[in-house]
C-alpha positions as CSV (number, residue, x, y, z in Angstrom):
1,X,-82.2,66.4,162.4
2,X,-81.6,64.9,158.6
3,X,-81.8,61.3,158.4
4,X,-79.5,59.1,157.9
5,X,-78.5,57.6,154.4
6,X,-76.2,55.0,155.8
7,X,-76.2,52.2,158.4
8,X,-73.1,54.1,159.1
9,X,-74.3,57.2,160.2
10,X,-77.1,55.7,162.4
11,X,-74.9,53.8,164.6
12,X,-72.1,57.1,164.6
13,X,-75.0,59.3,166.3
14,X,-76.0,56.2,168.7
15,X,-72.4,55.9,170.0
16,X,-72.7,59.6,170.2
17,X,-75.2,59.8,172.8
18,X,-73.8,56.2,174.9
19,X,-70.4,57.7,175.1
20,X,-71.6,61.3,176.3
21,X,-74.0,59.3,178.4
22,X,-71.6,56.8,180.3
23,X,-68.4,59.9,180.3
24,X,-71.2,62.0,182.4
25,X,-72.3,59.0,184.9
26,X,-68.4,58.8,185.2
27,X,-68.0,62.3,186.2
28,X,-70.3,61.8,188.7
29,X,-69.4,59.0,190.2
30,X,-65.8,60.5,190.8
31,X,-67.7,63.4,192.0
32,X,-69.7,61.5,194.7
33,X,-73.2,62.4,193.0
34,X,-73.6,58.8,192.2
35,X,-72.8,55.9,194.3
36,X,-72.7,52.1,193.6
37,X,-75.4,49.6,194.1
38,X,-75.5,47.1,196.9
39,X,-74.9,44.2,194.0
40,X,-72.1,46.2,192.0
41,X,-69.1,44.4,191.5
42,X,-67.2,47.7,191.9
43,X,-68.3,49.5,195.3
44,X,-65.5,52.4,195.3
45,X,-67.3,55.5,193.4
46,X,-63.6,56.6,191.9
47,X,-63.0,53.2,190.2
48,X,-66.5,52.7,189.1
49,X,-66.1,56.3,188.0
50,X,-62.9,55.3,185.7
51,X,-64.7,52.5,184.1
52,X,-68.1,54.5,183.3
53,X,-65.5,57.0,181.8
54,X,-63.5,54.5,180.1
55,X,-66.1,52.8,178.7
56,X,-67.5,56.3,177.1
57,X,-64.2,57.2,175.8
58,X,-64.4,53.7,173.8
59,X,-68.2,54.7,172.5
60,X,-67.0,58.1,171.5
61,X,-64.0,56.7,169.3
62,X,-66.3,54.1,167.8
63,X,-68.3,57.1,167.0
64,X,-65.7,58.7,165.5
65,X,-64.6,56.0,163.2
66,X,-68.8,55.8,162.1
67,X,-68.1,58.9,161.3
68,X,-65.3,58.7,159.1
69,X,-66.7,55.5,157.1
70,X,-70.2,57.6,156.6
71,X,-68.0,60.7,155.0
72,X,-65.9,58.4,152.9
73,X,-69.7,57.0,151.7
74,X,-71.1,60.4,151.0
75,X,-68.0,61.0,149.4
76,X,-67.5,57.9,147.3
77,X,-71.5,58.8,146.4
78,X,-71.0,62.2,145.9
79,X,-68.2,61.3,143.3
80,X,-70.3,58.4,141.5
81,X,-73.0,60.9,140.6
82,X,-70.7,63.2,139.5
83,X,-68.3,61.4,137.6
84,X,-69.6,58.0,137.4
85,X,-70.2,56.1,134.0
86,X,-74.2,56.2,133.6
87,X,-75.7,52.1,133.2
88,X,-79.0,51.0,132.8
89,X,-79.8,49.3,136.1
90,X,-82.8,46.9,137.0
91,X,-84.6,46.5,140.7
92,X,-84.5,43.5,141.9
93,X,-86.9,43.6,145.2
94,X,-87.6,47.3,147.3
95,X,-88.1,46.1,151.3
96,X,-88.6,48.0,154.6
97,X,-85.9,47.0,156.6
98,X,-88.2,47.0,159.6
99,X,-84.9,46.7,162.5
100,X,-83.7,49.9,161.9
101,X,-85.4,52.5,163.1
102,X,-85.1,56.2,163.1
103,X,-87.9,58.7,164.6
104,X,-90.0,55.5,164.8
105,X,-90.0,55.4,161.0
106,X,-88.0,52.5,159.4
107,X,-86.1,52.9,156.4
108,X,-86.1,51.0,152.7
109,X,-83.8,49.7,150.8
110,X,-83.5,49.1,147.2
111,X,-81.9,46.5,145.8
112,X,-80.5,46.3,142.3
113,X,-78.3,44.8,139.6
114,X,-76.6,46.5,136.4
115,X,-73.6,45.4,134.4
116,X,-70.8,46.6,133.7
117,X,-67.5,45.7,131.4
118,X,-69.2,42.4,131.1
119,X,-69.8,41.7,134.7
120,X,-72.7,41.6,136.9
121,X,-73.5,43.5,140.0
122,X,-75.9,43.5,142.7
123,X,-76.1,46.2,145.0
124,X,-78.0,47.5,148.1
125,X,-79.5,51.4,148.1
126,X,-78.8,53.3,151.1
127,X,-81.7,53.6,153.9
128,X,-85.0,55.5,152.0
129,X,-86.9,57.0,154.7
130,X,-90.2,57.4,152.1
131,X,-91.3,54.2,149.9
132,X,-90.1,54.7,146.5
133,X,-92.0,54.3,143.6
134,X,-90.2,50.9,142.1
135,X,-91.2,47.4,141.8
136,X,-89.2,44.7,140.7
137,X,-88.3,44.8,137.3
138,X,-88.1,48.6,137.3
139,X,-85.6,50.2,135.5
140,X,-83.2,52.7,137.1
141,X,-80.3,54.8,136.6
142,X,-77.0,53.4,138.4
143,X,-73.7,55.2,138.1
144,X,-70.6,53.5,138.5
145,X,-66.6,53.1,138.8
146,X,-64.0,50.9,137.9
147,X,-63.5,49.4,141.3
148,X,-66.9,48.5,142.1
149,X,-68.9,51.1,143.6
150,X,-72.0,52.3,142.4
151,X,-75.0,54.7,143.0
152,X,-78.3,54.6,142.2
153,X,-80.5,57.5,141.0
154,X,-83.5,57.7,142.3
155,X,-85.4,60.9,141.1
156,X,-85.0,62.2,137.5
């Protein structure tokens, strides 16, 4: 499976798997395969069925609006590297962002600052799942638009 560049695309395949997860317990507690608990507040099977199913029909749409704010990044990023004006950008710090996790493996993050039309930006990298080779101070390429956005590159 390829990891994930964006915060965005983490938390799409997490809702993934808890809405499949709670739609299936639903299924079968309307089936009878699963019953309540002695301490549930809900002890008809149907009904606690409904909810399980509800509630996975509500993880399943969050995943689907992850998943269309992680295409509109790759897409905004995709179009920065293509047609984005080329600045000279500097690192500011590179850290592990050690409460994310992915495979065990904890991504980094790089964050920078360039300017542009005599403004200053900082900016945050997507999630690096291998340390990069930048300290602060480090020179980099950033590409950027008129509204804002920008993209680093990484390897030249």
């Amino acid at each position: 499976m390829k990891k994930p560049r964006y915060m965005e695309e983490l938390l799409k395949i997490i809702f993934a798997w808890l809405g499949f997860m709670f739609v299936c317990s639903g299924i079968l507690c309307v089936l009878g395969v699963m019953k309540p608990s002695a301490h549930s507040m809900i002890q008809d099977p149907t009904i606690l069925g409904i909810v399980f199913s509800a509630l996975g029909i509500l993880f399943l749409f969050a995943h689907f609006i992850f998943k269309g704010i992680a295409h509109r990044k790759n897409k905004i990023y995709s179009d920065l590297m293509l047609n984005g004006t080329k600045v000279q950008g500097e690192v500011e710090k590179v850290y592990l962002q050690w409460y994310v996790q992915f495979g065990k493996q904890s991504p980094y993050r790089i964050v920078y600052k360039y300017r542009y039309q005599d403004k200053e930006y900082r900016h945050k990298s997507g999630l690096l799942w291998e340390k990069p080779d930048l300290a602060a101070g480090d020179r980099v390429v950033v590409y950027v638009n008129d509204s804002g956005k920008s993209a680093m590159q990484l390897f030249f």
